[in-house]
PDB file of N, CA, C and O in Angstrom:
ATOM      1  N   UNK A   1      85.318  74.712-170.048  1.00  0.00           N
ATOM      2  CA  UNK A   1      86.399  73.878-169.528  1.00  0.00           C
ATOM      3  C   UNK A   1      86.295  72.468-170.090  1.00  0.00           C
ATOM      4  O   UNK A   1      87.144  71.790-170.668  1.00  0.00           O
ATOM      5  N   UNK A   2      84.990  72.196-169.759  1.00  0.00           N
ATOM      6  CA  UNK A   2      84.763  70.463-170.095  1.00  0.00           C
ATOM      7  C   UNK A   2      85.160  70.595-171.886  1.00  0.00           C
ATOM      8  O   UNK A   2      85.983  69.761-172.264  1.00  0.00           O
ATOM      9  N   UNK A   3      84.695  71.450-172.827  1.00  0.00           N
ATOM     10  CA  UNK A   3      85.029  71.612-174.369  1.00  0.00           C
ATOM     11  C   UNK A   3      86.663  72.020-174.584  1.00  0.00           C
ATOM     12  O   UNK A   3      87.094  72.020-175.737  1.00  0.00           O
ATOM     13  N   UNK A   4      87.355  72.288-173.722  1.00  0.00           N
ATOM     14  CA  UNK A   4      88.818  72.488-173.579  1.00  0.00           C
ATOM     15  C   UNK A   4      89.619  71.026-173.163  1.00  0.00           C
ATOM     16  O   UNK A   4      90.831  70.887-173.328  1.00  0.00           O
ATOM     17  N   UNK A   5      88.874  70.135-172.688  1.00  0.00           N
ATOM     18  CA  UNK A   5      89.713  68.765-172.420  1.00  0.00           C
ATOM     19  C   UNK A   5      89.231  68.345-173.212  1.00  0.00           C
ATOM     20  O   UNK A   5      89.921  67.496-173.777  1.00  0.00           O
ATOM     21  N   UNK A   6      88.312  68.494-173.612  1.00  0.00           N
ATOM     22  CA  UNK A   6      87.494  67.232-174.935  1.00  0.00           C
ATOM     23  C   UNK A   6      88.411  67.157-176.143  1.00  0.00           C
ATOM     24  O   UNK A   6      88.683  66.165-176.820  1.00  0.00           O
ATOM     25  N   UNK A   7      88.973  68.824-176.317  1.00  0.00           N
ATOM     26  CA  UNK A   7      89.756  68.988-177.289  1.00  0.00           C
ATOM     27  C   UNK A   7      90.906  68.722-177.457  1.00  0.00           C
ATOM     28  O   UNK A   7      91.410  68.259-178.481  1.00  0.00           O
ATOM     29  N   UNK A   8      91.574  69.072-176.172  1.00  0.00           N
ATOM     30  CA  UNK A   8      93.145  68.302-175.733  1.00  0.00           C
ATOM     31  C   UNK A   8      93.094  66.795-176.352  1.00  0.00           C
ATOM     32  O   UNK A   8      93.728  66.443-177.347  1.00  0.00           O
ATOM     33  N   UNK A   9      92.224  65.970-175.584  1.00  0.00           N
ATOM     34  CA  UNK A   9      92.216  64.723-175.516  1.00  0.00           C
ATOM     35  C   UNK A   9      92.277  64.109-177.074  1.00  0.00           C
ATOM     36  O   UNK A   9      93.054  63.317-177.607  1.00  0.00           O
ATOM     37  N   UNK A  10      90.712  65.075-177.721  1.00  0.00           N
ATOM     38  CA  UNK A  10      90.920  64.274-179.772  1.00  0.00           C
ATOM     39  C   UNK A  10      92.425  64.525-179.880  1.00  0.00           C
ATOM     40  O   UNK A  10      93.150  63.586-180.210  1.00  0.00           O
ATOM     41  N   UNK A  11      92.985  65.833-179.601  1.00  0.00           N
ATOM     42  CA  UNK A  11      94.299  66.084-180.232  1.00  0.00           C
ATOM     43  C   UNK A  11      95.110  65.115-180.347  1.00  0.00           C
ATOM     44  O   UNK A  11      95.513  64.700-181.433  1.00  0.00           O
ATOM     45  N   UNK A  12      95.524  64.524-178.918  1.00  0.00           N
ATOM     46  CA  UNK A  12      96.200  63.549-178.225  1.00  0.00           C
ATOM     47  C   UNK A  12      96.060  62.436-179.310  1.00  0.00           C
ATOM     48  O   UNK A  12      96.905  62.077-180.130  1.00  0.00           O
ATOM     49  N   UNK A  13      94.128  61.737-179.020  1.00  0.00           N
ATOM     50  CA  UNK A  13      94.005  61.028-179.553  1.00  0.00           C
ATOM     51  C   UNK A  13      94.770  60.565-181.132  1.00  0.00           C
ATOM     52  O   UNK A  13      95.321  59.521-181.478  1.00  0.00           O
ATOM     53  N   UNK A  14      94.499  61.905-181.883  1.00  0.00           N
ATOM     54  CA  UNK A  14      94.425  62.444-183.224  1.00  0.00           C
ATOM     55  C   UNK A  14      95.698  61.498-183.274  1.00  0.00           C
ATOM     56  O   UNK A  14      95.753  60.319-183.625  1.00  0.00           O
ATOM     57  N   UNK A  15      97.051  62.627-182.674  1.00  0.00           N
ATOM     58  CA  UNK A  15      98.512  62.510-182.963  1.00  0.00           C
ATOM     59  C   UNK A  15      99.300  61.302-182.667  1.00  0.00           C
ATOM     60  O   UNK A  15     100.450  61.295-183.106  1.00  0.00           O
ATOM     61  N   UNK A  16      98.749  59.930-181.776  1.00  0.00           N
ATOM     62  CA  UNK A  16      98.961  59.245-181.650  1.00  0.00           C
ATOM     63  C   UNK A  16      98.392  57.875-182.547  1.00  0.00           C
ATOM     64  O   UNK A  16      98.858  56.737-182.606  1.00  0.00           O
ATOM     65  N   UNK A  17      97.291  58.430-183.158  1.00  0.00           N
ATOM     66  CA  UNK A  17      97.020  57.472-184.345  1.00  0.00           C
ATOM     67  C   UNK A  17      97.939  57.259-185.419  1.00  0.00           C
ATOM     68  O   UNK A  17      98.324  56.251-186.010  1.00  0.00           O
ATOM     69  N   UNK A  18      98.246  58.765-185.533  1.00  0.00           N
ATOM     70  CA  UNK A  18      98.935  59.276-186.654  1.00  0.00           C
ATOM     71  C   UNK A  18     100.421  58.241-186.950  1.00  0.00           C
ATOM     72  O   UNK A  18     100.890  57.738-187.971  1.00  0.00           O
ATOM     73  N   UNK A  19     100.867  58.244-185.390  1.00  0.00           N
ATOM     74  CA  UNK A  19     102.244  57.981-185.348  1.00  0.00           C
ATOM     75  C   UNK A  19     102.311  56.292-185.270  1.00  0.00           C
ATOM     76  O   UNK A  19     103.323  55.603-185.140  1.00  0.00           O
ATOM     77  N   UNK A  20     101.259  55.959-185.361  1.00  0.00           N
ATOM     78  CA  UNK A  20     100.969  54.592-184.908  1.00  0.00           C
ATOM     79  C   UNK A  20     100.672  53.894-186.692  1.00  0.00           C
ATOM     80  O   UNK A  20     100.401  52.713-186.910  1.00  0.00           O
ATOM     81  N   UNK A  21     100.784  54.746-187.537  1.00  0.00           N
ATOM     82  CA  UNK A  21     100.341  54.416-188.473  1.00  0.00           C
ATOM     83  C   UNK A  21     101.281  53.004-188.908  1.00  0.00           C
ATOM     84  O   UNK A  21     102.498  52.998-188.724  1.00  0.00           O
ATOM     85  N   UNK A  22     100.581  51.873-189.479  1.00  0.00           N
ATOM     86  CA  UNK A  22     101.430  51.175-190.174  1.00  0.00           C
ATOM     87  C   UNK A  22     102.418  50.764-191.459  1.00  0.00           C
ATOM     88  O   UNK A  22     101.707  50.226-192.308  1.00  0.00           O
ATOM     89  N   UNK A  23     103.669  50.824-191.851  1.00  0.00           N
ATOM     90  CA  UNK A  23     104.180  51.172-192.811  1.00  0.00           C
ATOM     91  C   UNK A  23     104.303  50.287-193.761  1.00  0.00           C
ATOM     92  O   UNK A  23     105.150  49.485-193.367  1.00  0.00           O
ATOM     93  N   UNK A  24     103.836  49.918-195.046  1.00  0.00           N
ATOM     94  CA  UNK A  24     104.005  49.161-196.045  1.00  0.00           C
ATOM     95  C   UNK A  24     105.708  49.025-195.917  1.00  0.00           C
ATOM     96  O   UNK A  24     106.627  49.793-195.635  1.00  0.00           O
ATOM     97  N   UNK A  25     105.578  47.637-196.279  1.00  0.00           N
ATOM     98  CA  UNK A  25     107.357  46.810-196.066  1.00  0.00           C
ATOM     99  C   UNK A  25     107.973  47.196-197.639  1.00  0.00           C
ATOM    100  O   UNK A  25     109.038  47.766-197.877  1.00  0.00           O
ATOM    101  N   UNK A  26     107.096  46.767-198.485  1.00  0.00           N
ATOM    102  CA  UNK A  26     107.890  47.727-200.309  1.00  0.00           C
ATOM    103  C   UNK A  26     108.366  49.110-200.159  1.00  0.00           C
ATOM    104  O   UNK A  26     109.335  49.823-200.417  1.00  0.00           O
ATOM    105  N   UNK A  27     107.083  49.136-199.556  1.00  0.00           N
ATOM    106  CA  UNK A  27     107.415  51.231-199.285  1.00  0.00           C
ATOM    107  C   UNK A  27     108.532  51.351-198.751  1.00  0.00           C
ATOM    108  O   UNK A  27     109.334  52.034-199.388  1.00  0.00           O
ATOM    109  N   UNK A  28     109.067  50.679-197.245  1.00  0.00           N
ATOM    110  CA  UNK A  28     109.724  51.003-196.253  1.00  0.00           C
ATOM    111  C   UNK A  28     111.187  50.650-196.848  1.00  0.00           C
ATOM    112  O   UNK A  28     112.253  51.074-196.401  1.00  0.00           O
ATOM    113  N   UNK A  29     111.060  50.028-197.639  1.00  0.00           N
ATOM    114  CA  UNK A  29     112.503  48.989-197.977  1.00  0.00           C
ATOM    115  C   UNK A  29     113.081  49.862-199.391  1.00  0.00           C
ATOM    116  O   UNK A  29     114.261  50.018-199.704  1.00  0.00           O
ATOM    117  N   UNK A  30     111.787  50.397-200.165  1.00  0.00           N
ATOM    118  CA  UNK A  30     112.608  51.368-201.392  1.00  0.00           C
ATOM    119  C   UNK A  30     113.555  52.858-200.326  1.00  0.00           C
ATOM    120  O   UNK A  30     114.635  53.427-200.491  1.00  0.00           O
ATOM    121  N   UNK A  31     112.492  52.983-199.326  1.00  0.00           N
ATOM    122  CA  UNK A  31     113.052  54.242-198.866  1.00  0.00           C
ATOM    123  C   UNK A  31     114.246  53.907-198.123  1.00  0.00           C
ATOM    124  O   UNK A  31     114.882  54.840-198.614  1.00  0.00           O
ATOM    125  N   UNK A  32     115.067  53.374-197.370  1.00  0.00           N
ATOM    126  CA  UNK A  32     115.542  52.605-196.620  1.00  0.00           C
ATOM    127  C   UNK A  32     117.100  52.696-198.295  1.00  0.00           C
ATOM    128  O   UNK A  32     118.213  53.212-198.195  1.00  0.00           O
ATOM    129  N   UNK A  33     116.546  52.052-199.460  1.00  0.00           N
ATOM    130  CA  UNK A  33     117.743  51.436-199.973  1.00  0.00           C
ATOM    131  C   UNK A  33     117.704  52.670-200.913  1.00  0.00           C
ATOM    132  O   UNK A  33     118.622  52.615-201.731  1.00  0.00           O
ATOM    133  N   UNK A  34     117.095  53.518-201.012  1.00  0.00           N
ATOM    134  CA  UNK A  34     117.255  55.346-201.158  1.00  0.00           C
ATOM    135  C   UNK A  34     118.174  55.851-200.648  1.00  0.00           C
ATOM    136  O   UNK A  34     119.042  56.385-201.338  1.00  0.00           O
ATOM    137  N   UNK A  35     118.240  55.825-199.312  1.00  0.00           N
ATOM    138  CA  UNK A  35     118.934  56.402-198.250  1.00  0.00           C
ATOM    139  C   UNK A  35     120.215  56.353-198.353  1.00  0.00           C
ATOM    140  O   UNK A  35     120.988  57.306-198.449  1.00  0.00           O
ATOM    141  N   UNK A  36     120.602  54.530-198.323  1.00  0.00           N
ATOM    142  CA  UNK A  36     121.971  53.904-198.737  1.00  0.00           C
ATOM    143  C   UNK A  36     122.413  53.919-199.638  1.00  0.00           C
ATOM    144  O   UNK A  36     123.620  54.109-199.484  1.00  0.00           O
ATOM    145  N   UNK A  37     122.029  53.779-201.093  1.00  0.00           N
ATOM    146  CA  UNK A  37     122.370  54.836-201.763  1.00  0.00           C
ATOM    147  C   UNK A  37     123.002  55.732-201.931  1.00  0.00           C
ATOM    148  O   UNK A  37     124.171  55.792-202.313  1.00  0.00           O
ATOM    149  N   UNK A  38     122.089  56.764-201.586  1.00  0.00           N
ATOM    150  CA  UNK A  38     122.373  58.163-201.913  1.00  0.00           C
ATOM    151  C   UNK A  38     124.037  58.339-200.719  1.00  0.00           C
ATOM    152  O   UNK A  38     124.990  58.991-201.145  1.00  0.00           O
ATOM    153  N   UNK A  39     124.080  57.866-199.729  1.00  0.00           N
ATOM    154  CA  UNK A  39     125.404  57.744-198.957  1.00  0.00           C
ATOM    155  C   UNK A  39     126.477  57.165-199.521  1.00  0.00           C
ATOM    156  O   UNK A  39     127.499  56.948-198.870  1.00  0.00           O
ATOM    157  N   UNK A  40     126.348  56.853-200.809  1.00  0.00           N
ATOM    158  CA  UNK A  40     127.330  56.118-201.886  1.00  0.00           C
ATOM    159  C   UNK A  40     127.492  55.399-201.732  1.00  0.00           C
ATOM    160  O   UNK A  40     128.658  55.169-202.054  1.00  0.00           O
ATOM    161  N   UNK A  41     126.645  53.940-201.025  1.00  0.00           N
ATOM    162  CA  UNK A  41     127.393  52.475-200.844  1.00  0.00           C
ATOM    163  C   UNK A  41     126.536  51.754-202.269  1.00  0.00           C
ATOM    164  O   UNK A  41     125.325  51.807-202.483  1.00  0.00           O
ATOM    165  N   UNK A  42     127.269  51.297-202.853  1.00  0.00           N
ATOM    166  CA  UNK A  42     127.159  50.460-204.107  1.00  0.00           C
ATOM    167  C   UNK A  42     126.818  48.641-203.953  1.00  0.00           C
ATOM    168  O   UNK A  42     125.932  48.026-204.545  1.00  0.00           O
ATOM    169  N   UNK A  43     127.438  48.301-203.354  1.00  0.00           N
ATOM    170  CA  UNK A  43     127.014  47.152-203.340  1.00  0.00           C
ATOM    171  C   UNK A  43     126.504  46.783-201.965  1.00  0.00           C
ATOM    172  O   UNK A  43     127.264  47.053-201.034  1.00  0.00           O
ATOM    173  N   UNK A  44     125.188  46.135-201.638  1.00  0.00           N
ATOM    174  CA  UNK A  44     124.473  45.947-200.697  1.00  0.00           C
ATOM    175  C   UNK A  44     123.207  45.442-201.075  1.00  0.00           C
ATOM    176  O   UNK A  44     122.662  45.511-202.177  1.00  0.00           O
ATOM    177  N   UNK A  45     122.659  44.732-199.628  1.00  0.00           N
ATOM    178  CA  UNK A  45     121.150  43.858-199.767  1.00  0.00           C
ATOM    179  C   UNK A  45     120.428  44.835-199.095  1.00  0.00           C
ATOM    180  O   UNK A  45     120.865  45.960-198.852  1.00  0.00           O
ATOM    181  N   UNK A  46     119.452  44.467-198.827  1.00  0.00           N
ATOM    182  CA  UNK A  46     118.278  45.081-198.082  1.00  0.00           C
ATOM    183  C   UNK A  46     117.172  44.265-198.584  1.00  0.00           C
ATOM    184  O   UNK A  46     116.724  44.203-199.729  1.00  0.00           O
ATOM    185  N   UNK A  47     116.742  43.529-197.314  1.00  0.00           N
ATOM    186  CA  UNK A  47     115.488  42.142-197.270  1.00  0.00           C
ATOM    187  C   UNK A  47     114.788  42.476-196.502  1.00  0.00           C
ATOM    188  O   UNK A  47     115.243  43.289-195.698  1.00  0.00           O
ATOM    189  N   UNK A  48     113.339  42.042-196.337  1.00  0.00           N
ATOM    190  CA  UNK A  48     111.921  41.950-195.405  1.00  0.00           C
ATOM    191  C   UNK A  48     112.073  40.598-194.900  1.00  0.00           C
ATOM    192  O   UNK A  48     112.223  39.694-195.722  1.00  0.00           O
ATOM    193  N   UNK A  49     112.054  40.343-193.696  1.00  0.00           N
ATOM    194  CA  UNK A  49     111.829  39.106-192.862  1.00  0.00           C
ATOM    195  C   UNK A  49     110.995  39.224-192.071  1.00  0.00           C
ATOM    196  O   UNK A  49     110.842  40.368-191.643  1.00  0.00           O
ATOM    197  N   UNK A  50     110.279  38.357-191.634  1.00  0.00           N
ATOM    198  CA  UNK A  50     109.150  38.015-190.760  1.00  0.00           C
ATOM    199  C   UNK A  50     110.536  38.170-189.326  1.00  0.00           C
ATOM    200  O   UNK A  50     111.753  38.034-189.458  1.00  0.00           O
ATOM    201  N   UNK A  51     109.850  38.446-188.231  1.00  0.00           N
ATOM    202  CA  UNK A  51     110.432  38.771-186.764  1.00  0.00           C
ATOM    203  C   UNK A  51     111.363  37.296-186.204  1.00  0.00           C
ATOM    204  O   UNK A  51     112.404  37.134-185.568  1.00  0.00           O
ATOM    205  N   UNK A  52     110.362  36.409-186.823  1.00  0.00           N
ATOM    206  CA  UNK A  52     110.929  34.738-186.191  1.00  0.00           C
ATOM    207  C   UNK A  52     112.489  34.294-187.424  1.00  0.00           C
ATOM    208  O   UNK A  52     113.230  33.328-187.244  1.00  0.00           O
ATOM    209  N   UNK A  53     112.589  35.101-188.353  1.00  0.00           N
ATOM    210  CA  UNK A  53     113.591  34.665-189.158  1.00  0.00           C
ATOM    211  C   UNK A  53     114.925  35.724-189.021  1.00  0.00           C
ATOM    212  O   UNK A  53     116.019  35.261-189.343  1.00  0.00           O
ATOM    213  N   UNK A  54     114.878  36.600-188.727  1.00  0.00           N
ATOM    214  CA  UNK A  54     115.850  37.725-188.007  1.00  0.00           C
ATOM    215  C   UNK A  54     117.309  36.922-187.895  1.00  0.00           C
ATOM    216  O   UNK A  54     118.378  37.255-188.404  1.00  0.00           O
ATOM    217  N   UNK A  55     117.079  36.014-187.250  1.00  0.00           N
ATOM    218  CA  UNK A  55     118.895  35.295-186.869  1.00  0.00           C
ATOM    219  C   UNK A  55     119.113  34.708-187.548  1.00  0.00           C
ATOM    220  O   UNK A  55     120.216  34.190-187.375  1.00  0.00           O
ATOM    221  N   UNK A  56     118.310  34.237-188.925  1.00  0.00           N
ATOM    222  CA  UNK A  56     118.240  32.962-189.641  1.00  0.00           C
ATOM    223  C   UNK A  56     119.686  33.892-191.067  1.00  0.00           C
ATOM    224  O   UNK A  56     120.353  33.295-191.911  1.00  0.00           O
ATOM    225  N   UNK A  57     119.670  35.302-190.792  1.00  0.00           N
ATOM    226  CA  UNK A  57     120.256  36.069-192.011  1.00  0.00           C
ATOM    227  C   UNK A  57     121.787  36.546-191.146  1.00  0.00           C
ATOM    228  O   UNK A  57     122.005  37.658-190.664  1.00  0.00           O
ATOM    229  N   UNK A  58     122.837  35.199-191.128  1.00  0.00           N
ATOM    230  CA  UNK A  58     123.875  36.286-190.807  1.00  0.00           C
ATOM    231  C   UNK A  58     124.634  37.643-191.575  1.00  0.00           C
ATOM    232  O   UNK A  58     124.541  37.887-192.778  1.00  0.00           O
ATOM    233  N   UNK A  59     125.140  38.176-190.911  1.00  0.00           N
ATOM    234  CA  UNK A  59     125.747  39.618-190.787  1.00  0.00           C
ATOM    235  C   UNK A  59     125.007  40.931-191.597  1.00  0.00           C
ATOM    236  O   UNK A  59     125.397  41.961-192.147  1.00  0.00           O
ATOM    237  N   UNK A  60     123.703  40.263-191.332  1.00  0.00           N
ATOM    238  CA  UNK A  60     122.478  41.269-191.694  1.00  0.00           C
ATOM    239  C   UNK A  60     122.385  42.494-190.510  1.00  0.00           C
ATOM    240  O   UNK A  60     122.838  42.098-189.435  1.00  0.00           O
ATOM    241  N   UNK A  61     121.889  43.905-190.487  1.00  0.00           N
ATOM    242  CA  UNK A  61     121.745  44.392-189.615  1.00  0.00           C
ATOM    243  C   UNK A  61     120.144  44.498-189.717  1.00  0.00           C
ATOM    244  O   UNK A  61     119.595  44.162-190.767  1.00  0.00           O
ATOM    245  N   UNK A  62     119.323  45.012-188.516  1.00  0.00           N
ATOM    246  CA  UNK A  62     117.887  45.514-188.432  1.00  0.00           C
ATOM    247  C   UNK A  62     118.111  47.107-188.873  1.00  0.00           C
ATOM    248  O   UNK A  62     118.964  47.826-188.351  1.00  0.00           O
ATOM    249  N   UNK A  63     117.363  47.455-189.732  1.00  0.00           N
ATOM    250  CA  UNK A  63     117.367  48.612-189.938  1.00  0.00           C
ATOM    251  C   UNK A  63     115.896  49.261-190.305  1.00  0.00           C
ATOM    252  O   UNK A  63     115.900  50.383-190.811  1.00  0.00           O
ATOM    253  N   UNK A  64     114.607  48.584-190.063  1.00  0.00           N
ATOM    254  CA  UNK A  64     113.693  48.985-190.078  1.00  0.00           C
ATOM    255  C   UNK A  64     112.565  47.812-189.250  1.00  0.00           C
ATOM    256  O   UNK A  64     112.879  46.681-188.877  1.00  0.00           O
ATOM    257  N   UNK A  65     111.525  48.314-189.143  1.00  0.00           N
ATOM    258  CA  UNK A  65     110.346  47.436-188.619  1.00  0.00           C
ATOM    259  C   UNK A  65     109.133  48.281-189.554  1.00  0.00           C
ATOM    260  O   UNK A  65     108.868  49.479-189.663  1.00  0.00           O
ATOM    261  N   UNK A  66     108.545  47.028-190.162  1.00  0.00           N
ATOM    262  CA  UNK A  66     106.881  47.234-190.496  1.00  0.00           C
ATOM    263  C   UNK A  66     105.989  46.559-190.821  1.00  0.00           C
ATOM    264  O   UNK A  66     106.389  45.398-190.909  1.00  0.00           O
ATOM    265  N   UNK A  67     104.578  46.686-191.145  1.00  0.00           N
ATOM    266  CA  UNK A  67     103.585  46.183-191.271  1.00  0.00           C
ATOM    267  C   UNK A  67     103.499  46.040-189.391  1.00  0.00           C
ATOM    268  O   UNK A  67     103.581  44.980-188.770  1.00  0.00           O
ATOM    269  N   UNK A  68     103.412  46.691-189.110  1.00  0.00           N
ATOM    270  CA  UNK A  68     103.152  46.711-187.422  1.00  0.00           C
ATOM    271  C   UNK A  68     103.991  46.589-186.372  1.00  0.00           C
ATOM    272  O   UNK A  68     103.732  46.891-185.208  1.00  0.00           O
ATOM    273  N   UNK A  69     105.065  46.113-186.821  1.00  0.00           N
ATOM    274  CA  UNK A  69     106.118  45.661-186.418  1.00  0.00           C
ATOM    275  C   UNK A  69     105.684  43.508-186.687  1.00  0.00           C
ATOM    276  O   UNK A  69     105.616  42.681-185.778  1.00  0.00           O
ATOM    277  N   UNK A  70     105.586  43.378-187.443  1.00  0.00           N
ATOM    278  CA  UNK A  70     105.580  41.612-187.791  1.00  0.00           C
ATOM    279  C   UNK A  70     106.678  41.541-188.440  1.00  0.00           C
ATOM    280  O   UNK A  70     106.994  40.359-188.573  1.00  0.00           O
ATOM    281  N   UNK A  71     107.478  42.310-188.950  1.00  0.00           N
ATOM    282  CA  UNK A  71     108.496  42.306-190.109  1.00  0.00           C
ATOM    283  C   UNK A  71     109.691  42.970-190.144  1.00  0.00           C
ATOM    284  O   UNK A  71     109.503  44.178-190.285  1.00  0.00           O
ATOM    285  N   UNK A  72     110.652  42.716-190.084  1.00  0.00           N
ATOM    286  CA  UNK A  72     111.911  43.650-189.690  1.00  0.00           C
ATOM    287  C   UNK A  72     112.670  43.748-191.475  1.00  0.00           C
ATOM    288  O   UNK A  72     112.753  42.844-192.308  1.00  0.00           O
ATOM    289  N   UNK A  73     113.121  45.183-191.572  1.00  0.00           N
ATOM    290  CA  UNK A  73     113.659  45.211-192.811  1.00  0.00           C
ATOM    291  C   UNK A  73     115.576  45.237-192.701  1.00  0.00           C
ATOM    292  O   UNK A  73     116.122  46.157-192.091  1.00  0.00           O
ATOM    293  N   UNK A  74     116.251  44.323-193.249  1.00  0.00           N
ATOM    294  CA  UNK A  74     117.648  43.989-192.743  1.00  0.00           C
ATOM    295  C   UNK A  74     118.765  44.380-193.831  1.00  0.00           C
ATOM    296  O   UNK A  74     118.507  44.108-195.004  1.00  0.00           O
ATOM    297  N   UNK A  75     119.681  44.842-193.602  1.00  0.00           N
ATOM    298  CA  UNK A  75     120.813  45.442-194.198  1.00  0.00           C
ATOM    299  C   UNK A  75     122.324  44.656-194.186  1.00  0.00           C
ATOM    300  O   UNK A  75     122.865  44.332-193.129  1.00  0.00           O
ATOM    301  N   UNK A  76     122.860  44.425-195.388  1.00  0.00           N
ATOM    302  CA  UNK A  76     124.096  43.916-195.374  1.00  0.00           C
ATOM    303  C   UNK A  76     124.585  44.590-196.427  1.00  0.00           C
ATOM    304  O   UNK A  76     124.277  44.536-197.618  1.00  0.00           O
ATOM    305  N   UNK A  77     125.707  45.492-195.618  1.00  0.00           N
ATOM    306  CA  UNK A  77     126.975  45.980-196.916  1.00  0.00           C
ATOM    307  C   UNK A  77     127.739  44.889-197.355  1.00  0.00           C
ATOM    308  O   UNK A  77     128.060  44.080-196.484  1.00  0.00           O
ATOM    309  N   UNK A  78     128.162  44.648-198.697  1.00  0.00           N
ATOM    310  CA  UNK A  78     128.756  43.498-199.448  1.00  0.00           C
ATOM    311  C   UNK A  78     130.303  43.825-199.846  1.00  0.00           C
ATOM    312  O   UNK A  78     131.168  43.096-200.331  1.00  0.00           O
ATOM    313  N   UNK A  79     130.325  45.313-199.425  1.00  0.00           N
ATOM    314  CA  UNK A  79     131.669  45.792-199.814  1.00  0.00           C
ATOM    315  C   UNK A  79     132.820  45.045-198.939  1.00  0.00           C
ATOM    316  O   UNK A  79     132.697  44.685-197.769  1.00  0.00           O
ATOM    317  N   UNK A  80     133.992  44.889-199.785  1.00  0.00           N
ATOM    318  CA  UNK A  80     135.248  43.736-199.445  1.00  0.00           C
ATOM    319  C   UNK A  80     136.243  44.301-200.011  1.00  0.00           C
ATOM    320  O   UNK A  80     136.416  44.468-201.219  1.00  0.00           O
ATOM    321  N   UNK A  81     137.145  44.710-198.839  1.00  0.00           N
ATOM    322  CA  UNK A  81     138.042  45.749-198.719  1.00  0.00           C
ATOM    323  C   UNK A  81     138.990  44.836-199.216  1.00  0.00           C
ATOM    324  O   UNK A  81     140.161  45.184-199.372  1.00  0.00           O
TER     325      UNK A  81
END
């Protein structure tokens, strides 16, 4: 019994490290402007900001968090109908 919770628990442990992992902001931001992309939008930004500069980027959206969440990755379509 006691070797049946021990095991639950690493599992637990295990899968929550896992998910906790932290994501490189280059990494996060190629995949991110992959995405948009491939959805056919052509003209557009996609920037890394520190958390305290967020409002400083109007009509940016949040579309990612990483490096722990210190860094939000932000989106603006440029298209002009």
């Amino acid at each position: 019994m006691k070797k049946a919770i021990l095991l639950v628990t690493s599992a637990l442990l295990f899968s929550v490290s896992a998910q906790a992992e932290i994501k490189d902001c280059d990494e996060l931001k190629d995949e991110i402007q992959t995405k948009i992309e491939n959805n056919g939008v052509e003209d557009f930004d996609v920037i890394v900001v520190e958390n305290d500069e967020v409002n400083d980027h109007e009509g940016f959206k949040v579309v990612g968090s990483c490096e722990g969440g210190s860094h939000k990755v932000l989106y603006k379509n440029n298209y002009k109908a």
